[in-house]
C-alpha positions in Angstrom: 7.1 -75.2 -91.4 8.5 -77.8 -89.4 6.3 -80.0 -87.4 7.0 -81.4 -84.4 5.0 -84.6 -83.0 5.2 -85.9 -79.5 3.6 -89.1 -78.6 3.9 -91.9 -75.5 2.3 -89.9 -72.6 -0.1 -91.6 -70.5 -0.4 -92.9 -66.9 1.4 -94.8 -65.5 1.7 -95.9 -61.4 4.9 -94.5 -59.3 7.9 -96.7 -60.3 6.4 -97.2 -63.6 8.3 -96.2 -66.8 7.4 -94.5 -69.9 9.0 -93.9 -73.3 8.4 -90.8 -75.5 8.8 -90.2 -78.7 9.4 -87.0 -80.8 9.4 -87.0 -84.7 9.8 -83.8 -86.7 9.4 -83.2 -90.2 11.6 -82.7 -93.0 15.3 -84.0 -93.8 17.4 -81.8 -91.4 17.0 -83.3 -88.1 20.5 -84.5 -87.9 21.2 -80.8 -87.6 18.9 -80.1 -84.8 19.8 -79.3 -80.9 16.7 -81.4 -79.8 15.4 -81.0 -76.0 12.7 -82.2 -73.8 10.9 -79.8 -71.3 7.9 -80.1 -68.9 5.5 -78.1 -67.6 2.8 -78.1 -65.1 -0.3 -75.7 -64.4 0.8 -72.5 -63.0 4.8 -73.1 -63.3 7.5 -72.2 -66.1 8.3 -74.7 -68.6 11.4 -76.3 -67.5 14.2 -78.3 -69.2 14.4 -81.9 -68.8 17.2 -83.4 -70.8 18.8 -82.1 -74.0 20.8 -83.6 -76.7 22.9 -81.8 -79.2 23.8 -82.8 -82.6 26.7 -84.2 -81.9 25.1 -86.9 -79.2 26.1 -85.4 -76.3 23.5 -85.0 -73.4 22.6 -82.8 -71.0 20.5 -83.6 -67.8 18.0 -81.2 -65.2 18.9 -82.8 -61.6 15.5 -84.1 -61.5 16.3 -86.4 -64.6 19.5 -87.6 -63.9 19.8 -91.4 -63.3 16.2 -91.8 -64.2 15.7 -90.3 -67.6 17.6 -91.1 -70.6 17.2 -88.9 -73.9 18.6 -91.0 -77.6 18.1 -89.8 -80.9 17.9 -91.7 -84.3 18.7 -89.7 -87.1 17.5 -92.1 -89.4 14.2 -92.0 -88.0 14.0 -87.9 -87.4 13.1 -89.1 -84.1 14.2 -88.5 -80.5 13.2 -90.0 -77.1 13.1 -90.2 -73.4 13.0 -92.7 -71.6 11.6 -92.4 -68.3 11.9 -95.1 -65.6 11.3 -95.0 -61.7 9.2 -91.9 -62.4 7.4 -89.8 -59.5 4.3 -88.4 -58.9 6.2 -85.1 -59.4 7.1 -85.7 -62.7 3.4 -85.5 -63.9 3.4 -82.8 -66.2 2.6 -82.3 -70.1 5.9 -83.2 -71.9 7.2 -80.9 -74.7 9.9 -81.6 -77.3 11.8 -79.0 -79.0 13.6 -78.8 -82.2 16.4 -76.2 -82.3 19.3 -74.6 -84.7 22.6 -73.4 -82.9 23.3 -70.0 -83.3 20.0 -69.2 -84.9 16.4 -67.8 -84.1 15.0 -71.9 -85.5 13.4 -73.5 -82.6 10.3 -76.2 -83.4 7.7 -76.9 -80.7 5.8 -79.7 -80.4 2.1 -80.0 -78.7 2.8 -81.8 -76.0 2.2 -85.0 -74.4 0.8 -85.7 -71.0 2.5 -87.7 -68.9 0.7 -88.5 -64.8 1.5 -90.5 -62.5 -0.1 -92.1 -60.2 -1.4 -94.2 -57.8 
């Protein structure tokens, strides 16, 4: 079983800017599709940036021009960086591990990101 590990939530004031971190298990990773979604209380989870194997991103709206997703393969590690973030973008933080073409997708437990004030 793969594990998937999230960590660098917390809170942080409007404007701040956090980095997370997602690590999974195992020697594959360079072969994942690895993504970031949110989610808050009472709304579907919903896709925040995405990055395929190949390096190439993918951003929701919302993201774009303040989040950045990276990936070191060498670490089995992917991240977002967050900067300028909003209170709307308080939500738990999910990373997901994924194999084109297959049934394979890896979730993490989330991290919780909120800001505020």
């Amino acid at each position: 079983q793969v594990q998937v590990v999230e960590s660098g939530g917390g809170l942080v004031h409007p404007g701040g800017s956090l980095r997370l971190s997602c690590a999974t298990s195992g020697s594959v990773f360079h072969i994942y599709d690895m993504n970031w979604y949110r989610q808050t209380p009472g709304k579907q989870r919903e896709l925040v940036a995405g990055i395929r194997r190949e390096g190439d991103t993918n951003y929701a709206d919302a993201a774009k021009g303040r989040f950045t997703i990276s990936r070191d393969n060498a670490k089995n590690t992917v991240y977002l960086e967050m900067i300028n973030l909003k209170p709307e973008d308080s939500a738990v933080y999910y990373c997901n591990a994924g194999i084109r073409g297959t049934e394979f997708q890896y979730w993490g437990q989330g991290t919780l990101v909120t800001v505020q004030g």
